[in-house]
VMD Tcl script that builds the backbone (N, CA, C; Angstrom):
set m [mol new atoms 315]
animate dup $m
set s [atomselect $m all]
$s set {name element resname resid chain x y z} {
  {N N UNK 1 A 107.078 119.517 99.535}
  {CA C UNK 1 A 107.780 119.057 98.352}
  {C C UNK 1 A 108.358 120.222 97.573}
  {N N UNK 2 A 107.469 121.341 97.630}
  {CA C UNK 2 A 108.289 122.508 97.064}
  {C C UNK 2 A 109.714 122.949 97.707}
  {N N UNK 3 A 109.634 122.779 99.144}
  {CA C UNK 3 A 111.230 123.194 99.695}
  {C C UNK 3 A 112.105 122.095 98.780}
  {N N UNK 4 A 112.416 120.909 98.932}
  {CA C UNK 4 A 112.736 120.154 98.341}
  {C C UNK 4 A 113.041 120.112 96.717}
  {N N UNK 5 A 112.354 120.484 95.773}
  {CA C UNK 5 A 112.481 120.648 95.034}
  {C C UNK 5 A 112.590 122.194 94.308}
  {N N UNK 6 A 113.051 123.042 95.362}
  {CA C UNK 6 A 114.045 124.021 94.522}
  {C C UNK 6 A 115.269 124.181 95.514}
  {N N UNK 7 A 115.960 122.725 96.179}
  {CA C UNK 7 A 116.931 122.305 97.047}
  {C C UNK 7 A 117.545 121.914 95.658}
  {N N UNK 8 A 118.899 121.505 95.928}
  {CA C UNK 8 A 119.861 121.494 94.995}
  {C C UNK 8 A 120.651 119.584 94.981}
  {N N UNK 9 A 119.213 119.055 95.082}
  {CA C UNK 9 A 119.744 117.879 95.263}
  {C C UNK 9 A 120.079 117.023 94.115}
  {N N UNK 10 A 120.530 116.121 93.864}
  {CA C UNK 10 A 120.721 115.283 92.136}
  {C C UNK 10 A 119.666 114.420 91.906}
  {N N UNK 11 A 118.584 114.271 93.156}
  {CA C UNK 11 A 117.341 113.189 92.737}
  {C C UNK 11 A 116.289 114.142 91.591}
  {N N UNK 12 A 115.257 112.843 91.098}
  {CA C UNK 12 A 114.184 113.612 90.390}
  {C C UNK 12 A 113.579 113.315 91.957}
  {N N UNK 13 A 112.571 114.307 92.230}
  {CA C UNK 13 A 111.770 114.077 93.223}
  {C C UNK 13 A 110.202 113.250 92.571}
  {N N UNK 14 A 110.109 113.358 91.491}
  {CA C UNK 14 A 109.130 112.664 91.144}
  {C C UNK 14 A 109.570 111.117 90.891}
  {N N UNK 15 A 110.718 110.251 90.848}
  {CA C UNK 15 A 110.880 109.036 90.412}
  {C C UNK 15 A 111.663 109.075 92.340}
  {N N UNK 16 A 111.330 109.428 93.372}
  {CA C UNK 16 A 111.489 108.614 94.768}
  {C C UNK 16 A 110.393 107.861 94.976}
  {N N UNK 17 A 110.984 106.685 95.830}
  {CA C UNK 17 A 109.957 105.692 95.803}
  {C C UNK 17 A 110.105 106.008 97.974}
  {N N UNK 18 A 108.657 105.692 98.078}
  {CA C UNK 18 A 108.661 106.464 99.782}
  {C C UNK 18 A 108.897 105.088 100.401}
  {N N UNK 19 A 110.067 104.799 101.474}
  {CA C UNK 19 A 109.842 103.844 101.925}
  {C C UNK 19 A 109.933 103.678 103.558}
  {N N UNK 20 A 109.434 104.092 103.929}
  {CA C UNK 20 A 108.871 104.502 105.661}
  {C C UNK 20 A 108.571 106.230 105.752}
  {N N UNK 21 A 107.453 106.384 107.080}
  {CA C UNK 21 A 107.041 107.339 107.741}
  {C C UNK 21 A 106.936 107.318 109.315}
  {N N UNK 22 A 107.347 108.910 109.470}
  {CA C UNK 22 A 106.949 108.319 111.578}
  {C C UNK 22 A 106.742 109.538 111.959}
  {N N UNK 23 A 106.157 109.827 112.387}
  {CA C UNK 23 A 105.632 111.123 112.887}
  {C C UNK 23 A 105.589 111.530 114.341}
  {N N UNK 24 A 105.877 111.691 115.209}
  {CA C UNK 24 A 105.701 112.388 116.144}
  {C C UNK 24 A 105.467 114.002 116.782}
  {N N UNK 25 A 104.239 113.465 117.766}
  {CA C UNK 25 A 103.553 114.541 118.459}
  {C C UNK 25 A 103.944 115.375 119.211}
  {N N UNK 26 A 104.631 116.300 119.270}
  {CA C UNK 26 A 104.859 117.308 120.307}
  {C C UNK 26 A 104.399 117.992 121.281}
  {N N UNK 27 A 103.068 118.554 120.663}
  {CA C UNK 27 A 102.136 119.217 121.502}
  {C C UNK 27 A 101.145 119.014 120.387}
  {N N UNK 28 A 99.547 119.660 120.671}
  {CA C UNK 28 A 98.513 119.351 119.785}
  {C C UNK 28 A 98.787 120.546 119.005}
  {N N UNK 29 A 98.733 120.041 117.383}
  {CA C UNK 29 A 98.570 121.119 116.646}
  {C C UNK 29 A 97.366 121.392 116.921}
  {N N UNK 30 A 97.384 123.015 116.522}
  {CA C UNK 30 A 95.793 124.114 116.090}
  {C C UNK 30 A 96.172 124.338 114.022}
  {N N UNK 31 A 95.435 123.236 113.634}
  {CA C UNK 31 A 95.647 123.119 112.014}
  {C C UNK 31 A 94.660 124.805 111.651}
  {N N UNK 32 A 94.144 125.391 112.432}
  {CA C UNK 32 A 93.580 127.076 112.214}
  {C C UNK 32 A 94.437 127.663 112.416}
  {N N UNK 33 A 95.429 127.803 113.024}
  {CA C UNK 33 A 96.564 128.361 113.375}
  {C C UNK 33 A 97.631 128.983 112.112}
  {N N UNK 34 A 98.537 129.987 112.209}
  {CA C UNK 34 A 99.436 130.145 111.147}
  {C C UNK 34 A 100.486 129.066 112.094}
  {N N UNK 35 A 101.193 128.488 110.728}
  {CA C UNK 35 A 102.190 127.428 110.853}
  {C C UNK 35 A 103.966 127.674 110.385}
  {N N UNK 36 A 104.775 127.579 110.495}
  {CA C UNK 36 A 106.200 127.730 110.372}
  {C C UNK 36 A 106.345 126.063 109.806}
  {N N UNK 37 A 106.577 126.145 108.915}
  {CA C UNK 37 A 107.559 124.710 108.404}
  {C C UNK 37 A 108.821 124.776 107.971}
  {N N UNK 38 A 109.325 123.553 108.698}
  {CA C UNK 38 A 111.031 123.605 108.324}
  {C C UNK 38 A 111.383 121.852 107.713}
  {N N UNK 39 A 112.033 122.086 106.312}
  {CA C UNK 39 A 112.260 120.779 105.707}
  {C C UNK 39 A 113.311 120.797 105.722}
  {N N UNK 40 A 114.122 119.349 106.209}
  {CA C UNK 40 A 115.727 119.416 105.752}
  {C C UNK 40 A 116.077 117.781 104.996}
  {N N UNK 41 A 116.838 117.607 104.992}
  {CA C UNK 41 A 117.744 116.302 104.328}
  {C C UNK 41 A 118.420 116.099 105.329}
  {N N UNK 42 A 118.541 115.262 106.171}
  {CA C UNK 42 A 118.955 115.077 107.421}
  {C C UNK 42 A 120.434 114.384 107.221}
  {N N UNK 43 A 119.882 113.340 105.715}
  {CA C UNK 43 A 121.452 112.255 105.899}
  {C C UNK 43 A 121.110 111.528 104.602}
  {N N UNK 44 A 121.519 111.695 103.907}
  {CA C UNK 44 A 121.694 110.840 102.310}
  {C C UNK 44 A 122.770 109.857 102.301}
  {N N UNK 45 A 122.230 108.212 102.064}
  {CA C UNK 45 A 123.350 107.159 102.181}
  {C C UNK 45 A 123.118 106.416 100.685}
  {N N UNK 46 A 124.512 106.001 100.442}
  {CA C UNK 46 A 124.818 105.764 98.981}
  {C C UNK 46 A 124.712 103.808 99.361}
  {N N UNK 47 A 123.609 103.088 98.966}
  {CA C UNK 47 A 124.450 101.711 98.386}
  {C C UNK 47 A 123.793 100.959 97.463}
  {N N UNK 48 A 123.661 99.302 97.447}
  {CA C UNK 48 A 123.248 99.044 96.179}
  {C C UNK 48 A 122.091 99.636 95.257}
  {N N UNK 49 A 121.381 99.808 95.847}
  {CA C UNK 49 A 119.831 99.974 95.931}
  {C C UNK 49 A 119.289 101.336 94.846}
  {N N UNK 50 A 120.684 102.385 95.785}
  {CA C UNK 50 A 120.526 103.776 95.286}
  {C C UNK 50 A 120.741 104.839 96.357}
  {N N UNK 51 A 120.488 106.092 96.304}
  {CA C UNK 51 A 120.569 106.853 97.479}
  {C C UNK 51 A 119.588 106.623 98.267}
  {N N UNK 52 A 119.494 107.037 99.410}
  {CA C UNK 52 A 118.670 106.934 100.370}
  {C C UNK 52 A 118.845 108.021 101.198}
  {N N UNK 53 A 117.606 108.609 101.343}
  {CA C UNK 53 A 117.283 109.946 101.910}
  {C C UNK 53 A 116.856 110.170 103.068}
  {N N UNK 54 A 116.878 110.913 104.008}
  {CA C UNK 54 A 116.240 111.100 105.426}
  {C C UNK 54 A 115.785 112.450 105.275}
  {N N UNK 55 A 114.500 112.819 105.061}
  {CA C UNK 55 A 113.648 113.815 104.858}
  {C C UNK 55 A 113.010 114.514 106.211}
  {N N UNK 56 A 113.247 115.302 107.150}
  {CA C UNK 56 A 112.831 115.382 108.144}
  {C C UNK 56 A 111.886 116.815 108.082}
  {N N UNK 57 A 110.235 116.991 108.407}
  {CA C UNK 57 A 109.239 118.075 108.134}
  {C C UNK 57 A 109.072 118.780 109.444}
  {N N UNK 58 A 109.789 119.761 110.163}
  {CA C UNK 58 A 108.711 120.247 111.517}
  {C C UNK 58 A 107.956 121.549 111.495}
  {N N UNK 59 A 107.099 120.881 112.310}
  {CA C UNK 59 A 105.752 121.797 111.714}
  {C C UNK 59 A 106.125 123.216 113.099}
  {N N UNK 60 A 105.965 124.448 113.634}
  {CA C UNK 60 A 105.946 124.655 114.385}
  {C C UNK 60 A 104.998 126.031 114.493}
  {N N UNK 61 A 104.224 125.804 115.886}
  {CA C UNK 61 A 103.186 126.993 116.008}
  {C C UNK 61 A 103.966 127.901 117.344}
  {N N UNK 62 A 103.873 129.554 116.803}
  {CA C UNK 62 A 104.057 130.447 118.366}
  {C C UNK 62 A 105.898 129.780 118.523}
  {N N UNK 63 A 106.239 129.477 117.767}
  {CA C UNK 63 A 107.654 129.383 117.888}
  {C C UNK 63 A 107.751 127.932 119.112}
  {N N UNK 64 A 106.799 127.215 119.112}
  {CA C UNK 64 A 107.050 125.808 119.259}
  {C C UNK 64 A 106.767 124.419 118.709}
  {N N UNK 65 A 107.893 123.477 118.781}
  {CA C UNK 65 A 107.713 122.697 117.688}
  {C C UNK 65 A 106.026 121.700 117.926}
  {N N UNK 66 A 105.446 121.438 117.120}
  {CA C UNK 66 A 104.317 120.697 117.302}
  {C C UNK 66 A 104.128 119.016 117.152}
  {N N UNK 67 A 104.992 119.224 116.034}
  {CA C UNK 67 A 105.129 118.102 115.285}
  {C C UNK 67 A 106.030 117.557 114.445}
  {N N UNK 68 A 106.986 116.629 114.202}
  {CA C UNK 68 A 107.938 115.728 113.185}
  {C C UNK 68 A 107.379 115.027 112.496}
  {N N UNK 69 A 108.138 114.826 111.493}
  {CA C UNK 69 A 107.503 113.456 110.273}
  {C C UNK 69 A 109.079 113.584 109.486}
  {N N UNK 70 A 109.347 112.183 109.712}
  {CA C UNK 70 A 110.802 111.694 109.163}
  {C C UNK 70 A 110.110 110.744 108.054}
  {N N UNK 71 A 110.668 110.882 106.983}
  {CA C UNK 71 A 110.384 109.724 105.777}
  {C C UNK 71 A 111.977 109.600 105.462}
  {N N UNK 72 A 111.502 108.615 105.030}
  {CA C UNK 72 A 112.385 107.511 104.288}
  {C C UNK 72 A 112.588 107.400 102.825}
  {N N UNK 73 A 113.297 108.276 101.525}
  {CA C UNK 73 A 112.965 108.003 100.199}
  {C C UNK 73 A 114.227 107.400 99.606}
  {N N UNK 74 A 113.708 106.645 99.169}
  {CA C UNK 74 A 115.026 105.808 98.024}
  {C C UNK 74 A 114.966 106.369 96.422}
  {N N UNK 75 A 116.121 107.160 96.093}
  {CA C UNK 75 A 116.606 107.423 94.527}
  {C C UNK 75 A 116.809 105.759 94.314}
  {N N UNK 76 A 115.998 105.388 93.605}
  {CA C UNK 76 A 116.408 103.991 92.735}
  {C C UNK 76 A 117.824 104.180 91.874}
  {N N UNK 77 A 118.649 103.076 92.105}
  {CA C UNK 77 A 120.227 102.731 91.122}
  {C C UNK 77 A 118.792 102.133 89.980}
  {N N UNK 78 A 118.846 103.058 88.511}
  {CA C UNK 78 A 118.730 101.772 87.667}
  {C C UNK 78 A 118.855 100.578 87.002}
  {N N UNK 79 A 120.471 100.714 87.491}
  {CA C UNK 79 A 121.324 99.408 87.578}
  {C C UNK 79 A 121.516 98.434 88.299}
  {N N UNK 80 A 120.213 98.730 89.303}
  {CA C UNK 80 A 120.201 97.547 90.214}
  {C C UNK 80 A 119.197 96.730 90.339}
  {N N UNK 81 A 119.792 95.119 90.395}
  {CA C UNK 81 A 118.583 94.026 90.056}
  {C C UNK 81 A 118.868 93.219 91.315}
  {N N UNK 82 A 117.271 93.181 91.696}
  {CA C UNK 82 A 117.464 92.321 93.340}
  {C C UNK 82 A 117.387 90.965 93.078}
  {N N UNK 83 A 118.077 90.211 93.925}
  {CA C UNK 83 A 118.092 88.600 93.870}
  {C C UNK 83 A 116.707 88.001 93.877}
  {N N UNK 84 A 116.442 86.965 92.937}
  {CA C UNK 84 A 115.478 86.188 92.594}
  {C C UNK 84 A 115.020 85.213 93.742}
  {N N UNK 85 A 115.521 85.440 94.638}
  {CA C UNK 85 A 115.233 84.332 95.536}
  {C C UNK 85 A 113.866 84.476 96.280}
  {N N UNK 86 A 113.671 83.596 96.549}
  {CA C UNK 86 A 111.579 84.185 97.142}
  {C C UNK 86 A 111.979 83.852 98.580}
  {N N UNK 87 A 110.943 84.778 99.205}
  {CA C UNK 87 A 111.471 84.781 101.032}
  {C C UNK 87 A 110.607 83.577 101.683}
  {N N UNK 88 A 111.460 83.242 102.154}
  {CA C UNK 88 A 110.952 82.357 103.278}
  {C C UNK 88 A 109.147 81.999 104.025}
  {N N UNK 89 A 109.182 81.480 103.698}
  {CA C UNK 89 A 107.377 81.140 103.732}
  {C C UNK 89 A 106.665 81.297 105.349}
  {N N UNK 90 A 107.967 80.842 106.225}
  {CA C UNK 90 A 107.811 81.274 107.641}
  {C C UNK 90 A 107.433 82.295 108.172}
  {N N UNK 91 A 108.474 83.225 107.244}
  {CA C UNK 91 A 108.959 84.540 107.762}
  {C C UNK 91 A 107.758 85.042 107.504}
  {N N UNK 92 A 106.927 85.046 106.598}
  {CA C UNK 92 A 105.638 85.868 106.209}
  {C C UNK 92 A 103.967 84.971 106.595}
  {N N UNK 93 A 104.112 84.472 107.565}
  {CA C UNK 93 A 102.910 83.477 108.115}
  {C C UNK 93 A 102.497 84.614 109.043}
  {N N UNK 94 A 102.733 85.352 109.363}
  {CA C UNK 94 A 102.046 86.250 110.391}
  {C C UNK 94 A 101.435 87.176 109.544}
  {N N UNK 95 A 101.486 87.556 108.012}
  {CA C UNK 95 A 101.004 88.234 107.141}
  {C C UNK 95 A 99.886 87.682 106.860}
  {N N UNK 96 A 99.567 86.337 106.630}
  {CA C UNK 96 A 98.364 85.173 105.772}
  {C C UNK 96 A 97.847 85.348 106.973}
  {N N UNK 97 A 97.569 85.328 108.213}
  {CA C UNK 97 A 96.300 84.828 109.151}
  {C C UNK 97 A 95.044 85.728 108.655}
  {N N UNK 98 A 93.983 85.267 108.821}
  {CA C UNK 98 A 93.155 86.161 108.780}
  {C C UNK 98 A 92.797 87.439 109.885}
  {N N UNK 99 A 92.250 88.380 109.307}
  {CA C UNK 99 A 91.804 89.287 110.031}
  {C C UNK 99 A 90.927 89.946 110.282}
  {N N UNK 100 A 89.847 89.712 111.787}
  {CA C UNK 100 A 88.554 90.206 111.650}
  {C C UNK 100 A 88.198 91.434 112.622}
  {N N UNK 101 A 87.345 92.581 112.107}
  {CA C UNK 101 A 87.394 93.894 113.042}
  {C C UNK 101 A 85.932 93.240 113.192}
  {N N UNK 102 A 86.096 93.548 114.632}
  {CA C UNK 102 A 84.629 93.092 116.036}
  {C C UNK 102 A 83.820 94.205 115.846}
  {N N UNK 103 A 82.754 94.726 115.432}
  {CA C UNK 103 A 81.869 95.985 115.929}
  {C C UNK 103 A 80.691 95.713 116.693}
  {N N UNK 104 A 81.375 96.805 118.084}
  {CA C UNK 104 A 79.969 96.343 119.166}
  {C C UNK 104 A 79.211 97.498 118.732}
  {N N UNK 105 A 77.728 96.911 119.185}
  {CA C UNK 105 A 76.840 98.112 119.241}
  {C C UNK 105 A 75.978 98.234 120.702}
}
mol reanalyze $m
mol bondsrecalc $m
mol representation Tube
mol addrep $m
């Protein structure tokens, strides 16, 4: 967050709201290891909502990459109000089932 925030971007970095993560493995990090990090802004898209950011982190050890982590941050428009409409009761039935974790011993 420090690269980022002495980057020259127009967001507050404290009012982004995070909205996805994905990470992928390269090779196994050694977290004992000295580390190389590289942060960029991959692709900033403008629409109702607000900006939208593509934050991309790679971690790299011995001058190979280890690891990615792409997030997703939205600059909120404060001028923007989402439709009142409530979603579909269908669409979210796979959310309501219950859910039980089995522990064998």
């Amino acid at each position: 967050m420090q690269c980022l925030a002495q980057s020259n971007i127009t967001s507050n970095l404290m009012g982004l709201i995070h909205l996805n993560s994905d990470f992928n493995i390269a090779t196994p990090h050694n977290w004992l290891l000295p580390t190389d990090i590289e942060v960029s802004i991959k692709d900033v898209t403008k629409d109702e909502k607000g900006l939208n950011y593509l934050v991309v982190t790679k971690l790299f050890q011995n001058g190979e990459i280890t690891i990615i982590n792409s997030n997703r941050m939205l600059d909120k428009d404060p001028s923007y109000r989402p439709s009142r409409s409530a979603p579909e009761k269908s669409k979210l039935s796979h959310l309501a089932k219950p859910w039980r974790r089995r522990y064998c011993h």
